[in-house]
C-alpha positions in Angstrom: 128.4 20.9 -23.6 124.9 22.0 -22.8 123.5 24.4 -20.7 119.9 26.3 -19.6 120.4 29.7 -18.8 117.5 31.5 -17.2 117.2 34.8 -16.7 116.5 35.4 -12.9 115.1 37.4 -10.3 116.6 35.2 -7.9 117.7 31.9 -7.4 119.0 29.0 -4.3 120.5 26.0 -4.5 119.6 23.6 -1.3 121.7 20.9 -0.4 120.9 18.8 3.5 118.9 21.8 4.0 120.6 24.0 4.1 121.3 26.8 1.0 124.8 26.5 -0.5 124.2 29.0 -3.5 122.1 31.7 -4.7 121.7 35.6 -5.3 118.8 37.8 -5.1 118.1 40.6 -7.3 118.6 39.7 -11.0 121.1 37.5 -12.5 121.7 34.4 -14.2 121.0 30.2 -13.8 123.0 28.1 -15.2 122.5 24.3 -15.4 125.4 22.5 -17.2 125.8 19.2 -18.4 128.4 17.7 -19.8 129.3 15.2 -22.4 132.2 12.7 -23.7 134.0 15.2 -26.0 134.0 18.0 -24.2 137.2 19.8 -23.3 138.6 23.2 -20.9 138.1 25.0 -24.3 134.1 23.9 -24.3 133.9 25.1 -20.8 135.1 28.5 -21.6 133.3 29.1 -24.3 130.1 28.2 -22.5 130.5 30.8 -19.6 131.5 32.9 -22.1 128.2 32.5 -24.1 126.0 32.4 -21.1 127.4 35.6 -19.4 127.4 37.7 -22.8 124.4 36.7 -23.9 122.3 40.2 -24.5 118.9 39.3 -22.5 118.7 42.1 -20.0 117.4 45.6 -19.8 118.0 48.4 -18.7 115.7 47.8 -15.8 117.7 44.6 -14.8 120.6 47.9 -14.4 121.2 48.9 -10.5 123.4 51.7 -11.3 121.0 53.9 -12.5 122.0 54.3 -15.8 119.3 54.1 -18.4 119.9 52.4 -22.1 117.4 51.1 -24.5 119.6 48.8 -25.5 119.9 44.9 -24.4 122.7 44.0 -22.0 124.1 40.9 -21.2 125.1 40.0 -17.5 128.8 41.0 -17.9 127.5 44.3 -18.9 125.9 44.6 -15.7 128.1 42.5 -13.4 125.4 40.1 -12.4 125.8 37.2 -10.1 125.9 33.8 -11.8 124.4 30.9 -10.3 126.0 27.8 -11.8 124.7 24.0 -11.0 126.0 20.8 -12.5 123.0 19.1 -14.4 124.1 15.3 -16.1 120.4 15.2 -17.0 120.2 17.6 -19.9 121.6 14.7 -21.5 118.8 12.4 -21.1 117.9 10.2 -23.9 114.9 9.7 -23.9 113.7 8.7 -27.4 113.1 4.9 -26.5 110.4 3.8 -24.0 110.0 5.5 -20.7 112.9 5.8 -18.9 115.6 8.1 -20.0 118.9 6.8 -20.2 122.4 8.8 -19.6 124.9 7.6 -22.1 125.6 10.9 -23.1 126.8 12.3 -20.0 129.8 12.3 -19.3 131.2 10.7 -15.9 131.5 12.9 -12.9 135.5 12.5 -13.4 135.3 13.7 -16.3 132.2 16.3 -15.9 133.6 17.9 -12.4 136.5 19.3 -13.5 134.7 21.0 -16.6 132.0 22.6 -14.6 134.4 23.8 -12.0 136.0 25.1 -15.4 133.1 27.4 -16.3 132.6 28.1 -12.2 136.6 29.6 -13.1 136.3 31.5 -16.3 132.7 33.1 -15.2 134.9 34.3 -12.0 138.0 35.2 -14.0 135.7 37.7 -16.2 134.3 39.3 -12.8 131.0 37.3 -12.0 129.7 36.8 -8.8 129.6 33.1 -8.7 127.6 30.6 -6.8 127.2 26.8 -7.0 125.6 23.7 -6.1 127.5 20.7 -5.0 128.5 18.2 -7.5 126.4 15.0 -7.5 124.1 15.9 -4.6 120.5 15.9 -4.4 119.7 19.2 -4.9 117.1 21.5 -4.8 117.0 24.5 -6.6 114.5 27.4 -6.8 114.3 30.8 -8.7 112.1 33.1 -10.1 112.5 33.6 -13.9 112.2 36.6 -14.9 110.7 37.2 -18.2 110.3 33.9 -18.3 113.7 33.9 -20.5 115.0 30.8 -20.7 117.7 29.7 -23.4 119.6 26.4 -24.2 122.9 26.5 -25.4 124.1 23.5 -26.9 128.3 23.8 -27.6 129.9 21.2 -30.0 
């Protein structure tokens, strides 16, 4: 499993225009793709990752409380935004076009992203989504910029 995780000051998913996702304020993007071998356990250790990952402040911190230390999104109980993304696996090491054979197929990918969508919301997050396999459009401001790509065997 893969995933970019972006540290935001907001983000929107847009899908038929009209927004289907999103949070304002700081918080997390994620864009997950998905690949052959991955299983319910890959999934859960992804949101896992992503939402503990230390990459906030303490200005990122509504409460008020101040810390010089890094925080992760848990820590803070920021909203996730979480959108299905079968072209982080883009090959594209031949030629011009990129090919997919190492996405998996959206019967196999749904169910795994719904899978972080569940585990992100089981620990507390404020989850949004896209829509799987619609043209989407999605905006955000990063915020740092702080972008980092997981890549979970």
């Amino acid at each position: 499993m893969r995933a970019v995780v972006q540290r935001c000051r907001g983000a929107q998913v847009v899908v038929d225009g009209t927004a289907v996702g999103g949070f304002e304020g700081p918080g997390l993007t994620v864009l997950v793709g998905v690949t052959h071998a991955d299983t319910a356990a890959t999934s859960a250790r992804l949101a896992d990752k992503a939402y503990d990952l230390r990459i906030f402040g303490p200005e990122h911190d509504a409460s008020g409380r101040t810390s010089a230390r890094e925080v992760s999104a848990a820590d803070l109980g920021l909203p996730v935004l979480v959108v299905s993304q079968f072209t982080l696996y883009a090959d594209t090491r031949k030629g011009r076009r990129p090919t997919w054979d190492a996405a998996a197929p959206g019967p196999v990918a749904e169910p795994l992203v719904d899978a972080v969508v569940a585990r992100l919301r089981e620990r507390g997050a404020a989850v949004s989504t896209g829509v799987f396999g619609a043209d989407m459009q999605v905006s955000l401001v990063n915020d740092g910029p702080m972008t980092i790509v997981l890549d979970l065997p």
